[in-house]
Phi, psi and omega in degrees: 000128142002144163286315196291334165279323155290337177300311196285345189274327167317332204270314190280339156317307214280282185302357165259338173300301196305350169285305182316318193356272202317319162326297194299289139355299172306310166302303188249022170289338195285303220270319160319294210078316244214121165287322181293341160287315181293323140347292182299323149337287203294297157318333195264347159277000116001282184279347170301280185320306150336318165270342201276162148322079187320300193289006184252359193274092220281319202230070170358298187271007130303273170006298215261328200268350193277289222288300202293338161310322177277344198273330160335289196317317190252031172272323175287355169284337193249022202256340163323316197281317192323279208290334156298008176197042136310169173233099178101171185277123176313122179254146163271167186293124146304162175230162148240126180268353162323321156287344193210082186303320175294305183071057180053014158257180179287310193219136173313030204274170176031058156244319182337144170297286147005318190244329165280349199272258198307353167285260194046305192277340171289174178261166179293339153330299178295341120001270184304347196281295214289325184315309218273340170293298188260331180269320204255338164098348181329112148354149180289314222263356163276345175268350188268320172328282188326285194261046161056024214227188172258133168312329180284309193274008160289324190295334132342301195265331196267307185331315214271337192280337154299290151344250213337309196293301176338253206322325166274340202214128155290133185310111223274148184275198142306047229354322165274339163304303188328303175272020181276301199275356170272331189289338176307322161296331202284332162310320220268314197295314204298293196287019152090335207289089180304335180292322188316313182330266255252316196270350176266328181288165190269159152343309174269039167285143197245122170267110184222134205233122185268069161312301163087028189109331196253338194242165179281074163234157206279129196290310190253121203301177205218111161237160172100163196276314171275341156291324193291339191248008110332292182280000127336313189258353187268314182266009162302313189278341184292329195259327207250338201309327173265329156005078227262099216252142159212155186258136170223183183243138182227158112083019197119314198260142168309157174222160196205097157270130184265128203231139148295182164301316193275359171103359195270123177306174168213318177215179172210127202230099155262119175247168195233114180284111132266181169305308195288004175107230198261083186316306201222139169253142173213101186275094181294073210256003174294103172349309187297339168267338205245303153330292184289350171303296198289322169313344173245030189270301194074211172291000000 
């Protein structure tokens, strides 16, 4: 090939990559929890696509979504061992979808943090399965392609990971219930009120707080309705009084970023809303996750 042709077929590599992105990035933020992983994904299905046989190549952004799925899958296969020895419980990395409500899918779907917390628990095929199904809308037999399988056991692997979420998580309230009931909490959590507390929580509520080690969050998630609104209220005059509160959007959801005095976060307080009120809290406190979040705030 030409110099002048190799540029051009690069300028077009470049230009299908860079369409695909948002698709690519979406698959493997999904698939992952973690944007600074799915990044890599990306870039490394980047230099792949760079390599490949272009010209044998009928549908680019297939193409481009098999490879960044396969590859999600199997970074998440060595990423499984990381996060069992973690320190406190793995939370996944927030985004803000506000500028970008979908996060490159057809239907917003398996973006909640909430939702992303329990897939955690599939092994990653079925992950992927249920991701490339429910966010993206795949055909069974394109998903069978993708993840190396037969269409009757893709159609499995997506059954089973609905089964899981079914089982695990209640059916989620509406976006003004939601933010109703966070802001009621948020009053309730800042003055300390254990009754307000205990009428916004569900019974089982599981409180988890991802620190990683670097912050005073509590290492072992806190259940039940009366222990979270004990420990809700002990640490209340200690958290919130210099605090700076702003609602921002994570993952789909109103959200309530916490701040020091000095403008430095300290947490992202996401909650997961049923009819019976707040199943699950969830408080992002690791720098490492938390810092590029707020950094895509921008002002």
């Amino acid at each position: 090939m030409r110099a002048g042709d190799e540029a051009d077929s690069l300028d077009r590599a470049a230009r299908d990559f860079m369409a695909a992105r948002p698709l690519l990035f979406g698959i493997a933020y999904r698939v992952l929890g973690s944007a600074v992983e799915a990044e890599d994904i990306v870039q490394d299905a980047w230099l792949r696509w760079q390599n490949a046989d272009r010209a044998s190549v009928r549908e680019s952004s297939a193409f481009l979504a098999t490879i960044t799925a396969r590859l999600a899958i199997n970074f998440a296969r060595s990423a499984k061992m990381r996060r069992e020895s973690y320190v406190g419980p793995w939370l996944p990395e927030p985004v803000d979808t506000s500028a970008d409500p979908q996060l490159g899918a057809e239907r917003a779907e398996a973006l909640d943090l909430a939702v992303l917390f329990l897939l955690e628990k599939l092994n990653p095929v079925e992950r992927a399965a249920y991701v490339l199904r429910e966010a993206f809308d795949y055909p069974y037999q394109r998903i069978a392609d993708i993840v190396e399988t037969s269409e009757a056991n893709a159609r499995q692997l997506v059954s089973r990971a609905r089964k899981h979420l079914s089982a695990e998580r209640r059916e989620p309230v509406g976006p003004s219930a939601h933010r109703r009931l966070l802001e009621v909490f948020l009053v309730a959590a800042q003055t300390g009120d254990l009754s307000a507390l205990e009428k916004v929580l569900a019974a089982d509520v599981v409180s988890y707080a991802d620190g990683g080690g670097t912050r005073g969050a509590s290492r072992i998630p806190v259940v039940g309705r009366v222990r979270v609104s004990r420990y809700l209220a002990a640490f209340a005059p200690r958290f919130w009084p210099r605090s700076e509160v702003r609602w921002v959007e994570a993952n789909g959801r109103p959200a309530v970023l916490v701040s020091a005095p000095d403008g430095h976060p300290v947490a992202l307080l996401s909650v997961d809303v049923s009819a019976r009120g707040i199943e699950r809290l969830i408080w992002v406190m690791n720098p490492v996750k938390l810092d590029p979040y707020v950094a895509s705030l921008g002002g």
